[in-house]
N, C-alpha and C positions, 0 to 999 in steps of 0.2 A: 287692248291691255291684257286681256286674258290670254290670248296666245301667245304674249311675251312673255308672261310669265311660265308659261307649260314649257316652252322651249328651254328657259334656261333652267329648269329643274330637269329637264333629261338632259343637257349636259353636264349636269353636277359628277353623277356616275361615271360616265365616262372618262373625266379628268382624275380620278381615284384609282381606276384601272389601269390608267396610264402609266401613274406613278407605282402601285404596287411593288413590283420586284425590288425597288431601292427602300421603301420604308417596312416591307414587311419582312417579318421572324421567320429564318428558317429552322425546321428541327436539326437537331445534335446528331452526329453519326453515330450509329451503334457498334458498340464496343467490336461487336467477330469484325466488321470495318474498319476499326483503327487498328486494330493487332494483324492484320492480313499484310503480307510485304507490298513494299513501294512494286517492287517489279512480277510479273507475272511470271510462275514457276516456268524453269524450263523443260522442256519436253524432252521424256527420253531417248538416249540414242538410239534411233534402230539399227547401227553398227553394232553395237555391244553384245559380246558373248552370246551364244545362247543359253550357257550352263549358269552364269551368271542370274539373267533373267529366270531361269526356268528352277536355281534353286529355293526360293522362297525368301520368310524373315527367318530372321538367322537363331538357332537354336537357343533356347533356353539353360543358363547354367543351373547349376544346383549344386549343396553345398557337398563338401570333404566326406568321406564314410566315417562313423566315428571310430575311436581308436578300435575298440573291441571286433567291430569287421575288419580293420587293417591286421589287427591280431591275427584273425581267423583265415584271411586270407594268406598271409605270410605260410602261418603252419602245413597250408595245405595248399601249398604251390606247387608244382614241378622244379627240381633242382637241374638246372642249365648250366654247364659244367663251362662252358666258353665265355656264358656270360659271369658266372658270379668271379670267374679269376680275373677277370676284364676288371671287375666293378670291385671285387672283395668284399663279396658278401656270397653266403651260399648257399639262396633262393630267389629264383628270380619272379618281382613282386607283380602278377597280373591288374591288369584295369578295371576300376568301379564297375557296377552296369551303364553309369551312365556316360563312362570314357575317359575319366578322370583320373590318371594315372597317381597310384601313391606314393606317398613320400617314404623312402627310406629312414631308420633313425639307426647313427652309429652304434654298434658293438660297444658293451661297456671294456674298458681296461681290464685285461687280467690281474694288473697289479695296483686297482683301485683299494688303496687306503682307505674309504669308506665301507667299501665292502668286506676288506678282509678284517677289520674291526667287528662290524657286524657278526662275521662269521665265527670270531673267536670268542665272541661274548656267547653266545650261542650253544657253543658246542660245548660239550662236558670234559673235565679236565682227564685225558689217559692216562692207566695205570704206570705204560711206561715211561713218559714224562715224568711223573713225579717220581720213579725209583730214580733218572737219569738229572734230576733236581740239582742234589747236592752232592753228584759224585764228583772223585778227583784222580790225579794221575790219570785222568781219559779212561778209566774203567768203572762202569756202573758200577760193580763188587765194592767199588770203595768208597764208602759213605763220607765226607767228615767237610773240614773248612781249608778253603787254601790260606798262608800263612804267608808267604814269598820268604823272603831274605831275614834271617836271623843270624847275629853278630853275639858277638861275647869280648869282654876284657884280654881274653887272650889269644892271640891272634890262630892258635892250631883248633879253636874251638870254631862253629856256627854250620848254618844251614846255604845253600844258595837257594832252593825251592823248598820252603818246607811247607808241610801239610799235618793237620791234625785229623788221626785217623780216630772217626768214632764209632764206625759197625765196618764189620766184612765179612762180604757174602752174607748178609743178615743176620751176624754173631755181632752181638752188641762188648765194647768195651766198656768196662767197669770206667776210666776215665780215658779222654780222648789222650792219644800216642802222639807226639810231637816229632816227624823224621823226615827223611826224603820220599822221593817219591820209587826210590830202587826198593829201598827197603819194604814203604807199604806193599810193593808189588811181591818183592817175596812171601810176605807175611799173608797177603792172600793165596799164592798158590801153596803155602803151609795149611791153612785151615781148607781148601779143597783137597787135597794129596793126604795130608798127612794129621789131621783133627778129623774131620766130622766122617770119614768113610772107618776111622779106627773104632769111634764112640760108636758110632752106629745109631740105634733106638736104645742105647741102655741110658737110664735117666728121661728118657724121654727126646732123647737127642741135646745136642749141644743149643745153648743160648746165650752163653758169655763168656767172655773171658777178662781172670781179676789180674790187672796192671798192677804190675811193682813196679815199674822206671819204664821210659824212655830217653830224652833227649835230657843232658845235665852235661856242661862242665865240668868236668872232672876227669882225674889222673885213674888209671886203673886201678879195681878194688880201693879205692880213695887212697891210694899210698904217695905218700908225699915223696916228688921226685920223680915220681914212675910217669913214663907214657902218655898222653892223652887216650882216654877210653875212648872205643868207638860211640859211644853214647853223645860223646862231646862233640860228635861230627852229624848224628842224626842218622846213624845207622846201625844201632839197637833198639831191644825192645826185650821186656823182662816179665814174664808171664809168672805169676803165683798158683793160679788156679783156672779151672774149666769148669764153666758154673751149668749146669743141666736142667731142663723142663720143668723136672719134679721136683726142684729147688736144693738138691742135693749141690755138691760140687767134689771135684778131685782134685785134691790140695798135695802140692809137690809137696810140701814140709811133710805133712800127717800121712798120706796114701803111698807114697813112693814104696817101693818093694812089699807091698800089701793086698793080696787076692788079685782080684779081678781089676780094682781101677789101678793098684800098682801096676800092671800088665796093659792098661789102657795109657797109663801114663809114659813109659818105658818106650811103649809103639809110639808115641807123638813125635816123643824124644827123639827117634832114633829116625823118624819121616825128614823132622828137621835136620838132622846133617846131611841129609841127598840136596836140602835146597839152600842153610844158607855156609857161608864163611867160617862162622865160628857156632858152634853148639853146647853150651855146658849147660847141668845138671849136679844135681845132691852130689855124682858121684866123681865130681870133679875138684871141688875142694869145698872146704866150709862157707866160704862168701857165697857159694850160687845150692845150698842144702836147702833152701825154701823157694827154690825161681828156675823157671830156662831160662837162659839169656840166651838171643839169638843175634846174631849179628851179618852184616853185608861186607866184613871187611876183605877187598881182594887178598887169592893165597896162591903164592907159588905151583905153578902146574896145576891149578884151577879144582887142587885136591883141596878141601875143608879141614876145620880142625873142629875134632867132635870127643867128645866124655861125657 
């Protein structure tokens, strides 16, 4: 009985071992195991290049230069006279250290609107801009307002350009002169020719002159029936006085044939019939004994008419 039983307890073991492989636990694969590919890499070509093979891994970028080295390199380039006409630019732009060629940035506009706003807020206003402000008839000399087209009730009366002259050559009028623009222009080569070279420095030089009339409708000497005045056309102008530094002035009515400014007076007088049309004076008749009148009215054989 004993040996029966020793028997079947050494084949207990045995039938456990048997069975093993189907009821026992195998461990889990480790993960570098499940991430490794299905197939086994392939080998490389020993056909292939040998510059390939032999150049390594493949170089490291790195980033853009910042702006202030692309500045800096620009500035101090060499200028390539084939390349920048080629390209239109003219410097041609060298490579990082580390090979990275830089980026060009377009040329601003000459005629950027942003800029040239900038520039003008900027800069300080020129003496000669602001004499050239408020000139008219196209000469700095003549200070005033343009007027255009001035009409009148009667049809030999008005302006086609008029203009109000308020300084010339920097001789201020006592009120601004209503005329054309033939006339301002004589009226300025009058006070360069024939005013301010006569006055000189006496007074201190000239600084105004006092208006009696310009521009007005009207018959000559107001006589009813008579003519249209050249007045009424915008081509007179009627001087009283020449007003001086030192606040003095030379008054046709009071100075005329009187020392030194009668004699200053007399010379103006007499500058004005070389330049315009018509020239009267005190000694022409009683209506012009306080005034020049000067006038632009054309005259036969291109002679004037002066008293």
């Amino acid at each position: 009985m004993k040996p029966l039983l020793f028997g079947l307890l050494c084949l207990l073991p045995l039938a456990a071992v048997a069975q093993a492989p189907e009821r026992s636990l195998r461990p889990l694969a480790s993960p570098r195991v499940l991430a490794a590919p299905a197939t086994p890499p392939v080998a490389a070509d020993p056909a292939a290049e040998p510059s390939a093979r032999a150049a390594g891994p493949a170089p490291k970028l790195r980033p853009l230069a910042r702006p202030e080295a692309a500045l800096a390199a620009i500035a101090t380039a060499p200028r390539d006279p084939a390349r920048a006409e080629t390209m239109g630019v003219t410097r041609e732009l060298p490579p990082t250290p580390d090979g990275i060629q830089i980026s060009r940035r377009p040329k601003a506009r000459p005629g950027d609107i942003r800029t040239l706003a900038r520039v003008q807020q900027s800069a300080p206003p020129s003496p000669k801009v602001a004499q050239v402000k408020g000139q008219i008839c196209g000469d700095p000399a003549l200070q005033g307002i343009v007027v255009g087209r001035v009409t009148a009730g009667l049809s030999a009366c008005g302006i086609d350009n008029a203009v109000r002259v308020q300084s010339v050559r920097g001789v201020k009028l006592s009120t601004s002169a209503l005329m054309d623009c033939n006339t301002a222009t004589a009226v300025r080569t009058w006070v360069d020719k024939g005013l301010l070279p006569v006055v000189g420095n006496y007074g201190g030089g000239v600084s105004g002159l006092q208006i009696a009339g310009s521009y007005a409708c009207r018959t000559r000497n107001h006589v009813k029936g008579a003519r249209i005045s050249e007045h009424g056309k915008g081509h007179a102008i009627d001087i009283a006085a020449i007003r001086l530094r030192d606040g003095s002035t030379l008054s046709v009515l009071n100075d005329w044939g009187k020392g030194k400014k009668g004699r200053i007076l007399k010379a103006s007088h007499a500058a004005g019939c070389q330049i315009f049309g018509t020239t009267l004076g005190p000694e022409s008749d009683a209506q012009h004994r306080n005034h020049f009148h000067f006038d632009t009215a054309p005259r036969s054989r291109g002679v004037g008419y002066c008293r």
